[in-house]
Phi, psi and omega in degrees: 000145205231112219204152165250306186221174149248124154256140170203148226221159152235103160252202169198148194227138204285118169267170167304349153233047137075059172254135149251129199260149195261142184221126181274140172217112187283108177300201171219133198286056193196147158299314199267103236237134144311137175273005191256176195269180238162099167263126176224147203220118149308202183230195172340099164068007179276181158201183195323352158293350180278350208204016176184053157351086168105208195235122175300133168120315166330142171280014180231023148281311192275010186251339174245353161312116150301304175334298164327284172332301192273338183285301214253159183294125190249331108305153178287126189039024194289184179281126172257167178240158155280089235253130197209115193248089140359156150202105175334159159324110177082046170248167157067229175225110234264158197278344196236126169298109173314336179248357157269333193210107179257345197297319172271008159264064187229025171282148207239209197249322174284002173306319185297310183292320174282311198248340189289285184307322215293328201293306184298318213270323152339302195277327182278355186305308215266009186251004147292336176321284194308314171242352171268342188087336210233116182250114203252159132356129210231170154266134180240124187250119179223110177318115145072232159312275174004327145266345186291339193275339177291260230297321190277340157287315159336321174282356193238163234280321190316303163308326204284328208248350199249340188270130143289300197209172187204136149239130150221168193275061198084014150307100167244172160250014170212169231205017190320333199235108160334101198256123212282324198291320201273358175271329165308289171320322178271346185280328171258048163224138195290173179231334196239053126207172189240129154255162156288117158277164155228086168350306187287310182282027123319299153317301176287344162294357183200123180293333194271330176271026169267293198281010170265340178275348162286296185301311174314293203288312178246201193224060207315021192266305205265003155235172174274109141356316187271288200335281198311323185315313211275269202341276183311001186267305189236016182261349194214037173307333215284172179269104171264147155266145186301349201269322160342293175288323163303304174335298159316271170351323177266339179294312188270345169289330191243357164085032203201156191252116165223182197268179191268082188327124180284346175235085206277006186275340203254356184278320185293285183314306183241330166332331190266343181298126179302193242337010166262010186280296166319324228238346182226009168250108175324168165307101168286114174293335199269358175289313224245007164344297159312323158306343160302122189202008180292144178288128175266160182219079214268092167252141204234150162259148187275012184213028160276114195272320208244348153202082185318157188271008165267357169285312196287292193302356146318306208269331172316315184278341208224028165240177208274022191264161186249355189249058198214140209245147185227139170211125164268115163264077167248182167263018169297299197261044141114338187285187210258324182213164166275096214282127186272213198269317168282329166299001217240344129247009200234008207260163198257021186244020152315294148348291224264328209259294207276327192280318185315291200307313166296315166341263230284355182271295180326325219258325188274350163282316156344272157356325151316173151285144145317000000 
C-alpha cells in the first residue's frame, strides 16, 4: 500500500433517544476521490475492530484494515473512498454508564435499525452537506449483524433513497443450521429482564466457551494465532444489552430475522397456531426481504459455521434488488482457503482475495447513477 499521511478524524453521531455513537473517519488519501461515501459497520457485539482492524499507520492496519484498503492509494489515480467506521450504541466509551443507568441498556436489535443507522448515515449526509456541497446516497459495508441491520433498513422508504449500495459479510436472514455459541450465550443471559453484557468478560470465565468460540468463529487454518488472539481480547469490548441475545435467540428458534415480538412468551408458545400467528407475530425482515432493492454485494465464506453459505445464498434468491453479486470464499471457488466466518476480514489471504473484490464492486457501482 502506497500512502503519505492518513487522515483521520474521530465524531459523532446523536441517535434520536440520545446515544452518541462514535465514528472514525478516514478522508481518503488520493485525488481520485469516489463521490459516495463508505460505512463499515461492525456485527454482534462488536467494534471498529471488526472492519478496522489495529492502530492506523501500523503494518498489521494496512494489511487487515478494510478501512485502510478503501481510504488509501493503491494505484496511480486509482479511486479512493471516503471511509467512515461506525460503532453502535454501547461501543467505545459508552454515552451512558451501565452501572449508573442500567436502565438504557434494554435495546433490541431494532434499536440499530430504527435509531443507530438512520443516526449514522445521517451524520455522514451531513458533513458532505457542510463540505462537500453534496448530500449523496452513501454505501453501507456490513460484518455479520452489521449487514443484517443493512437489509431491514434497506426495506424501508428511507433506506430505499439513502443505500447507494450495501455489502455484506456473513450476513444472513434465515437460520438453516442451529448456532451453538449463540444458543449458549442466550441460555446465560436472563430473558425475562435486560441487563449490560460484556462478551469478553464471558470468555474470559470460561475456557470452553473461547474454545467453542474459536472452533465457531474462524477456520483456524486461515489466521494468525497472535490477530485472533489481539482480536478476541479488544474486537469485542462493546457493552450489550441482553435483550440483544434474546432477540437472537427467537431469531434461530423460530427461523426468521424479526422485530422483537412485545409478547415474546406468547410468541414462543402459540404463535405458530393458525389463525393466533397474526395477533403474535412480529414484523419479519426475512418476509420482507423483496422490499430491498439497493445493488448487494452478498459475501459468504465456505466454511463459515455462524452463517453457513446456503443461508447466505437465501438472501441472494429472495431480495428484491435487480443489481445483485454473490461471492463464495472457498477453495471450490477458486481461493487460497475455505474462509470461517472472521476470516473473511481477519483471514490470512484477506488483503489479497475479499478486500480487492469489494474494492473494485464499490468503484463500480460508483459509476452508476444514483
Amino acid at each position: 500500500m502506497e500512502h503519505s499521511e492518513i487522515y483521520q478524524e474521530t465524531v459523532s453521531a446523536k441517535t434520536s433517544d440520545g446515544w452518541e455513537l462514535h465514528m472514525y473517519h478516514y478522508l481518503p488519501a488520493g485525488k481520485n476521490v469516489a463521490r459516495f461515501p463508505v460505512i463499515l459497520c461492525h456485527g454482534l457485539a462488536g467494534n471498529k475492530n471488526s472492519c478496522d482492524f489495529g492502530q492506523p499507520g501500523t503494518p498489521e492496519w494496512e494489511r487487515y484494515s478494510l478501512a485502510a484498503y478503501l481510504s488509501q492509494q493503491h494505484t496511480d489515480n486509482g479511486a479512493v473512498f471516503d471511509v467512515w467506521v461506525p460503532e453502535l450504541r454501547g461501543g467505545g466509551q459508552p454515552t451512558f454508564n451501565p452501572r449508573q443507568h442500567p436502565e438504557r441498556y434494554r435495546w433490541t436489535v431494532d434499536d440499530y435499525i430504527d435509531k443507530d443507522v438512520p443516526a449514522i448515515i445521517r451524520q455522514v449526509q451531513e458533513w458532505h452537506k457542510e463540505n462537500k456541497h453534496d448530500t449523496p446516497p452513501v454505501f453501507w459495508v456490513g460484518k455479520s449483524m452489521g449487514g443484517m441491520i443493512a437489509y431491514a433498513y434497506g426495506e424501508t422508504k428511507e433506506g430505499q433513497k439513502n443505500l447507494k449500495g450495501v455489502v455484506t459479510l456473513g450476513s444472513p436472514v434465515v437460520f438453516g443450521k442451529t448456532n451453538l455459541l449463540l444458543e449458549f450465550l442466550t441460555r446465560v443471559t436472563p430473558r425475562n429482564v435486560s441487563i449490560p453484557i460484556r462478551i469478553t468478560e464471558l470468555l474470559e470465565r470460561s475456557g470452553d466457551l473461547t474454545s467453542h468460540f474459536r472452533g465457531m468463529g474462524v477456520n483456524l487454518e486461515n489466521v494468525d494465532p497472535e490477530v485472533l488472539q489481539t482480536y478476541l481480547r479488544v474486537g469485542l469490548s462493546n457493552v450489550l444489552s441482553s435483550k440483544v441475545l434474546s432477540q437472537f435467540s427467537l431469531f434461530f428458534k423460530h427461523m426468521t430475522f424479526c422485530r422483537y415480538p412485545r409478547y415474546p412468551w406468547m410468541y414462543d408458545t402459540i404463535g405458530r397456531i393458525p389463525g393466533m400467528k397474526k395477533v403474535f407475530t412480529p414484523y419479519s425482515y426475512t418476509e420482507n426481504l423483496h422490499r430491498f432493492t439497493a445493488p448487494l454485494l452478498a459475501i459468504a465464506g465456505g466454511l463459515d459455521k455462524m452463517a453457513p453459505k446456503t443461508d447466505m445464498q437465501y438472501v441472494k434468491d429472495h431480495v428484491g434488488s435487480t443489481d445483485v453479486t454473490y461471492l463464495e470464499f472457498s477453495k471450490e471457488a477458486g481461493y487460497r482457503a475455505d474462509y470461517g466466518h472472521l476470516d473473511l476480514n481477519l483471514g490470512l489471504h484477506a488483503h489479497e482475495e475479499v478486500y480487492p473484490k469489494i474494492y473494485d464492486w464499490l468503484v463500480q457501482q460508483s459509476k452508476t447513477s444514483p
